[in-house]
C-alpha positions as CSV (number, residue, x, y, z in Angstrom):
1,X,0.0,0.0,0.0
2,X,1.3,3.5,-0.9
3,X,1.9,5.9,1.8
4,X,-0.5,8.5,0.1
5,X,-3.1,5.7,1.1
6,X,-1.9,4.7,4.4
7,X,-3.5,8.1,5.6
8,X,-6.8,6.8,5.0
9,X,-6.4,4.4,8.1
10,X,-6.0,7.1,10.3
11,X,-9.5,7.7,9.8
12,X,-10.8,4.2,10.0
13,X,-11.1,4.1,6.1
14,X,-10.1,0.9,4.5
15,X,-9.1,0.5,0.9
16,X,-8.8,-2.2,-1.2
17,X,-6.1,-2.3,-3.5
18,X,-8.4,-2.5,-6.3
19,X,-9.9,1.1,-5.0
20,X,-6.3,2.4,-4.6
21,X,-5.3,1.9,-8.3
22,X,-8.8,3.6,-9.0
23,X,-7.6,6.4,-6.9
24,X,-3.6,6.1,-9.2
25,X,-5.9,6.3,-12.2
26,X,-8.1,9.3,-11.6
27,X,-4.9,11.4,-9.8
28,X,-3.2,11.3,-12.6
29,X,-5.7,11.7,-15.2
30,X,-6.8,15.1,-13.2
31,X,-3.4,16.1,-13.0
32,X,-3.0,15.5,-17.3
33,X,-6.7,17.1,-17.7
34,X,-5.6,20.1,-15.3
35,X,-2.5,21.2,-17.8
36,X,-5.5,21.9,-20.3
37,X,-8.2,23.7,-18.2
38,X,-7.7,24.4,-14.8
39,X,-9.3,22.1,-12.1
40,X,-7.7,22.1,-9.8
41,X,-5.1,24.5,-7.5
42,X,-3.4,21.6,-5.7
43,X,-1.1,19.6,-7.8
44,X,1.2,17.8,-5.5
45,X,0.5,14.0,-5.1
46,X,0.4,14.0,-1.7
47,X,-1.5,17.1,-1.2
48,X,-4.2,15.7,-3.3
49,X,-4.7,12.8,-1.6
50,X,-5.0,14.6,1.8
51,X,-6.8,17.4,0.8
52,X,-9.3,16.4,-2.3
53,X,-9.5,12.7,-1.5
54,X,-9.4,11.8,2.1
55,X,-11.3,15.0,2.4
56,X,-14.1,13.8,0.2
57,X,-14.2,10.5,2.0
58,X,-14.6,11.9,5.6
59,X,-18.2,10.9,5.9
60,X,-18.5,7.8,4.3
61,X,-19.4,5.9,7.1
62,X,-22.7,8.3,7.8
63,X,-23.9,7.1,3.7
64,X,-26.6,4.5,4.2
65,X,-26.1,1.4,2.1
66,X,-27.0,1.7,-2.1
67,X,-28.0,5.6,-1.2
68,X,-29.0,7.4,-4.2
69,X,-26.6,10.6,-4.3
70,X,-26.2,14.0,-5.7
71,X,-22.9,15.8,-6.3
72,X,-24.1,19.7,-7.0
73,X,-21.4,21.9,-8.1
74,X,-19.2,18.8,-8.7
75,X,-16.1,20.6,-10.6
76,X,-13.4,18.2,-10.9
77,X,-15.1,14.9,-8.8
78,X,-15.0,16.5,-5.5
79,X,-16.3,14.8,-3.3
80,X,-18.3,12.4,-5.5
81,X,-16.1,10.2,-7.2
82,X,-14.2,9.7,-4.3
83,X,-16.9,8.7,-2.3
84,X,-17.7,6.2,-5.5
85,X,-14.6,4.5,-5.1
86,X,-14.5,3.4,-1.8
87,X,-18.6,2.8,-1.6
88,X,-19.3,1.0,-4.8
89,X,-22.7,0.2,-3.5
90,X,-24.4,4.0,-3.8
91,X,-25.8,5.9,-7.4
92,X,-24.0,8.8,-8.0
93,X,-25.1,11.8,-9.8
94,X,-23.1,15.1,-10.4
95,X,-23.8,18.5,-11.8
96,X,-22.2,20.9,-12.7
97,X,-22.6,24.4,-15.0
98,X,-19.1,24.1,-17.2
99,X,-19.1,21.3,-19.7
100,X,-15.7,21.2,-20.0
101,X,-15.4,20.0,-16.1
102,X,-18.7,17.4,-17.3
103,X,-16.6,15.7,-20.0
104,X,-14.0,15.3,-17.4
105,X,-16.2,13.7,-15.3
106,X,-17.9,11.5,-18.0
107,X,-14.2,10.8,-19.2
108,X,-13.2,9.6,-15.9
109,X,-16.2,7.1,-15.2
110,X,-15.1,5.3,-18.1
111,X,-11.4,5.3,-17.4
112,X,-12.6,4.3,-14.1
113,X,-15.2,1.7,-14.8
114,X,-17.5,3.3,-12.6
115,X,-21.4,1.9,-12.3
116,X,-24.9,4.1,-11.6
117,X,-22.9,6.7,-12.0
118,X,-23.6,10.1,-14.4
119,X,-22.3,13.0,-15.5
120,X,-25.0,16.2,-15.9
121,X,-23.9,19.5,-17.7
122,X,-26.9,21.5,-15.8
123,X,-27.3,24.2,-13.2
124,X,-29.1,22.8,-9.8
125,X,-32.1,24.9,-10.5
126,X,-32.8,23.1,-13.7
127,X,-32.1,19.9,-13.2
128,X,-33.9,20.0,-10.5
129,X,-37.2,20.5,-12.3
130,X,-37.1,16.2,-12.8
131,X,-35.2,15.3,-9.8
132,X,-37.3,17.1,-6.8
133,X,-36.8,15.2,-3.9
134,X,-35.2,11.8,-5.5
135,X,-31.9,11.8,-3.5
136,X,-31.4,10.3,0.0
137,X,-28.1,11.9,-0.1
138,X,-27.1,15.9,-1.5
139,X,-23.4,16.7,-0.9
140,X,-21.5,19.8,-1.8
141,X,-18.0,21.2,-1.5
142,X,-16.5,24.5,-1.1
143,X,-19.4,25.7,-3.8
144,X,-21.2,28.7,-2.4
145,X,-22.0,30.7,1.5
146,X,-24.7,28.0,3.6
147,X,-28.0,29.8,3.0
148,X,-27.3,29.9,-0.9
149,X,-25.8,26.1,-0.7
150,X,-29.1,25.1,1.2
151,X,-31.7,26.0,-1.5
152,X,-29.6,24.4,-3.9
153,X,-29.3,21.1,-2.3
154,X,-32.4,20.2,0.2
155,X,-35.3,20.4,-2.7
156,X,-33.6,17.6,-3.9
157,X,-33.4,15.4,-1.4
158,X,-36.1,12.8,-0.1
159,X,-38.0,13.7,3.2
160,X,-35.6,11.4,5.4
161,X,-32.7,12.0,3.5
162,X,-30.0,14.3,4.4
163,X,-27.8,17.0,3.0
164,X,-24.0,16.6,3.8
165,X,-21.6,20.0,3.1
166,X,-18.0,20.3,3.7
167,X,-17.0,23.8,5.2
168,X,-13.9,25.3,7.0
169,X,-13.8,26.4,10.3
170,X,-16.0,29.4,9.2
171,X,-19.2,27.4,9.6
172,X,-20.5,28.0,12.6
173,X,-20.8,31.9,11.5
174,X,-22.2,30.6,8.1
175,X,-24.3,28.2,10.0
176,X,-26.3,31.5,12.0
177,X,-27.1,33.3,9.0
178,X,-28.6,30.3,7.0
179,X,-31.0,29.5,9.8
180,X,-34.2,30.9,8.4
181,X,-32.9,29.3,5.3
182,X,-32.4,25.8,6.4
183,X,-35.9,26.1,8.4
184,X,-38.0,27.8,5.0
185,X,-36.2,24.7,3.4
186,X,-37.7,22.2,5.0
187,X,-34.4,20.6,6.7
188,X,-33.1,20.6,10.5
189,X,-29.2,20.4,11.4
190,X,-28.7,17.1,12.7
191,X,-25.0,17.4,13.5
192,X,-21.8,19.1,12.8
193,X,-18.2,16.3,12.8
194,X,-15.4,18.1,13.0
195,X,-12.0,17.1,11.6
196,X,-8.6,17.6,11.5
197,X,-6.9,16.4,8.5
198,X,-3.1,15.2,9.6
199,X,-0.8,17.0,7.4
200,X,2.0,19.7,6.9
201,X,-0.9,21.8,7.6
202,X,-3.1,20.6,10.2
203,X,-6.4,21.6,8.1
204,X,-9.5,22.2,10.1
205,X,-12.8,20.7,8.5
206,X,-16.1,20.8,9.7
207,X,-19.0,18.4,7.7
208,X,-22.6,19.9,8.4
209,X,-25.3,17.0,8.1
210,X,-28.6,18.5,7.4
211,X,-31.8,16.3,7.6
212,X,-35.0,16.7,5.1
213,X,-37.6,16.7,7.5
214,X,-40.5,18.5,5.0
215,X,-40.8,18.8,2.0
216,X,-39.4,22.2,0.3
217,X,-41.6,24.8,-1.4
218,X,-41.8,24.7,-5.0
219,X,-40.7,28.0,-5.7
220,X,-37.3,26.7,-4.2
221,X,-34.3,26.8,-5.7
222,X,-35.4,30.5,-6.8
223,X,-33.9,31.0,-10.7
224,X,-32.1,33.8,-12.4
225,X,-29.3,33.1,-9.8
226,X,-31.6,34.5,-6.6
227,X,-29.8,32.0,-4.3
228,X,-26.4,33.6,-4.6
229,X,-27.1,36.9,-5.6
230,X,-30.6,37.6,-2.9
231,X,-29.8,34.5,-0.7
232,X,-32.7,34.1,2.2
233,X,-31.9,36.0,5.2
């Protein structure tokens, strides 16, 4: 096992060595991609590892078994296709607005062999005009402030199902202001795991789980990019 794996176990995350060639394959294909268009800012092996894919993984143990899943804003694969790797078992869906970052995506579930798994070149308040509430899972990643990220993600997840969003140590500020959000939304926090990732750095990351506990208004997500530009206060 290579040491960028070994770091995995520190977290109680077992891989397979089938699932760390997968990981060999998609480093280095997002490192060849990112020379063309930029997807990433973090091109050092090891830093990738610790910081895109160990960081994507965090909450894998809190993903109920053959979850259906929603990657909004997914860029480069972060945190989906990690997740994919190491839980074979779940659907995966990702969106995201730039096609060139889609063809990526679809590039690397072939390269990658990966099943119930898609690639969508849409924005989240379009696509989610046939997906309303057909996720148990919504995750997101460094993609927008809380009380936009929220009515982005929770229409589309299940009543039941939960919302899981990666955030810095600024969350708990972020977490005040989207409070009238989360509640309009139809979600309650549930929980807030809090992680420090062992490296040169000692990053600090907090995982917000958010649970669908009504269903969310159909005027939700707002278009004409109201979420980011009039988020609900």
């Amino acid at each position: 096992m290579s040491k960028n794996i070994e770091i995995f176990k520190k977290y109680n995350i077992k891989i397979t060595e089938k699932q760390e060639n997968l990981f060999d394959v998609y480093f280095k294909n997002l490192i060849e991609t990112n020379k063309k268009f930029n997807l990433t800012a973090i091109t050092d092996e090891k830093e990738v590892y610790e910081k895109h894919f160990l960081d994507s993984v965090l909450p894998v143990i809190n993903i109920p078994k053959n979850a259906k899943l929603i990657d909004v804003g997914s860029g480069a694969g972060f945190p989906a296709i990690p997740l994919k790797i190491v839980r074979p078992d779940i659907e995966v869906f990702m969106i995201d607005s730039l096609n060139k970052r889609v063809s990526f995506l679809n590039d690397m579930i072939l390269k990658l062999n990966l099943e119930k798994c898609a690639a969508i070149h849409s924005r989240a308040e379009d696509f989610v005009k046939n997906y309303r509430e057909k996720f148990d899972i919504a995750v997101a990643r460094a993609v927008a402030q809380l009380n936009t990220l929220v009515e982005y993600l929770l229409p589309l997840i299940k009543i039941g199902g939960q919302a899981i969003i990666y955030k810095s140590s600024k969350l708990d500020e972020e977490l005040k202001i989207a409070e009238k959000a989360i509640n309009i939304l139809g979600g309650k926090v549930e929980k807030v795991e809090n992680y420090t990732i062992v490296s040169d750095e000692n990053i600090e990351r907090k995982i917000l789980y958010i649970k669908k506990v009504s269903s969310t208004p159909t005027k939700y997500p707002r278009s004409q990019n109201l979420p980011r530009s009039k988020p609900i206060v």
